[in-house]
C-alpha positions in Angstrom: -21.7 19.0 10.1 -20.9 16.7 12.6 -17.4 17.0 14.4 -14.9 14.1 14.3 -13.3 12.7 17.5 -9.8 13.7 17.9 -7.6 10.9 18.3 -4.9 11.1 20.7 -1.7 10.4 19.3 -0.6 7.6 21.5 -4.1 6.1 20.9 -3.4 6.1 17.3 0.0 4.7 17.4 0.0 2.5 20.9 3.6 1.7 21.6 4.7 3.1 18.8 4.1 6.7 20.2 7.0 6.9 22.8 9.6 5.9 20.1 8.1 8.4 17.5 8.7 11.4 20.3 12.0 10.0 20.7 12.7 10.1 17.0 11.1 13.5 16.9 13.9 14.9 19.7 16.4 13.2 18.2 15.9 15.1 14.7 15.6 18.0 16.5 18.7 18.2 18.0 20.6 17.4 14.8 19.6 20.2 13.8 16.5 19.5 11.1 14.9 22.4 10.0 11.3 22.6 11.3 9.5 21.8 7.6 11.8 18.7 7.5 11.2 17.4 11.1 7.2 18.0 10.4 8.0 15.8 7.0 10.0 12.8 9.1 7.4 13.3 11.5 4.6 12.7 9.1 6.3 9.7 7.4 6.9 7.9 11.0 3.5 8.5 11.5 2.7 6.6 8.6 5.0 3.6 9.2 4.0 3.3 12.5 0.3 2.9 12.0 1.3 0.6 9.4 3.5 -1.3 11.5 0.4 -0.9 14.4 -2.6 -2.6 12.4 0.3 -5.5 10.8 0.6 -6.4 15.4 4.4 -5.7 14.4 6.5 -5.9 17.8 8.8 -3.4 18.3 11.8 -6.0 18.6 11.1 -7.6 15.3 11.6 -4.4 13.5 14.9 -4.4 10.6 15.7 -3.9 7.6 13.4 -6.6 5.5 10.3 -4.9 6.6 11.5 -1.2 6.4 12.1 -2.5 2.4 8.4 -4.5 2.6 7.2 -0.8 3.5 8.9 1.0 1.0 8.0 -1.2 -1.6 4.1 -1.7 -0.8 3.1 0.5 1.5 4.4 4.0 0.6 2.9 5.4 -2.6 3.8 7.5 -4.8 1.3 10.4 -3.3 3.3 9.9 -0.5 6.7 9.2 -1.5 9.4 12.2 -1.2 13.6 12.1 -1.3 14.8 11.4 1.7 11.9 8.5 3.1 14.2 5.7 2.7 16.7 7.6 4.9 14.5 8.4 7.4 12.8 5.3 7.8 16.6 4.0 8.3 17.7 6.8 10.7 14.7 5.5 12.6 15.6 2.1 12.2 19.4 2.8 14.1 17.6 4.9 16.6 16.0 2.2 18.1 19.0 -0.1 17.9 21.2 2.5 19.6 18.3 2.2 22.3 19.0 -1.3 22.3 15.2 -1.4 21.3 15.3 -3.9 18.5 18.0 -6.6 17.7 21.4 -5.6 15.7 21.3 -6.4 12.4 22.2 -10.3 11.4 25.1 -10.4 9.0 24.2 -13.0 6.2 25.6 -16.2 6.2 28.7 -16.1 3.7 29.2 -17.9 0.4 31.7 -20.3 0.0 33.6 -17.7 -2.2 33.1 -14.9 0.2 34.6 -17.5 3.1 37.6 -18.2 1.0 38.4 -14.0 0.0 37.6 -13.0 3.9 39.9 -16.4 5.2 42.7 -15.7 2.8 42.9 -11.6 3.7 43.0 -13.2 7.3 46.1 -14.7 6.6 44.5 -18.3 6.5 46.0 -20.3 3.8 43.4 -22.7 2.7 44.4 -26.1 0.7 41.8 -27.5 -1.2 42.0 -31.4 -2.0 41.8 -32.6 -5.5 39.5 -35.5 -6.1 
């Protein structure tokens, strides 16, 4: 039986490798117990080759394609309690880090201008036509 080559992880991963060691510290010193941070490990490990063979830029990661992910990429053989959240926790890391953009707030509907002006203060007057 022939051997297979081990594959570095940072030749698996490319970029992706410092941020996942990051991550990995970062669980770590929240205190995660080992079977958990080997879990989170294994799942970022997962998303990051994903994001990897898809040429996704560390900048352009948010929310939309953590949910694109969850939703296509992450099977059920896969899947345990707790993903979403780590995926997430991930997500904010690298925001903290100032690694990816802040989240953009969505533009609001007319209602939604009208509740936020008028708990402002803002008296709006609407004209009849």
């Amino acid at each position: 039986m022939e051997k297979q080559p081990v594959v570095s992880l940072s030749a698996q991963l490319g970029p992706w490798a410092g941020y996942l060691n990051a991550y990995t510290t970062l669980i770590k010193e929240r205190g995660y117990s080992p079977g958990s941070v080997q879990t989170q490990v294994q799942l970022i490990t997962r998303f990051s080759e994903w994001l990897r063979r898809g040429h996704t830029e560390v900048h352009a990661l948010d929310e939309i394609i953590v949910e694109r992910y969850l939703r296509r990429h992450h099977s059920a053989r896969f899947a345990r309690p707790g993903d979403a959240a780590g995926l997430y926790r991930f997500l904010h890391m690298l925001r903290e880090q100032g690694t990816t953009r802040r989240q953009k707030k969505p533009p609001l509907s007319s209602q939604q201008f009208i509740e936020d002006r008028t708990m402002q203060g803002v008296v709006i007057i609407s004209k009849a036509r």
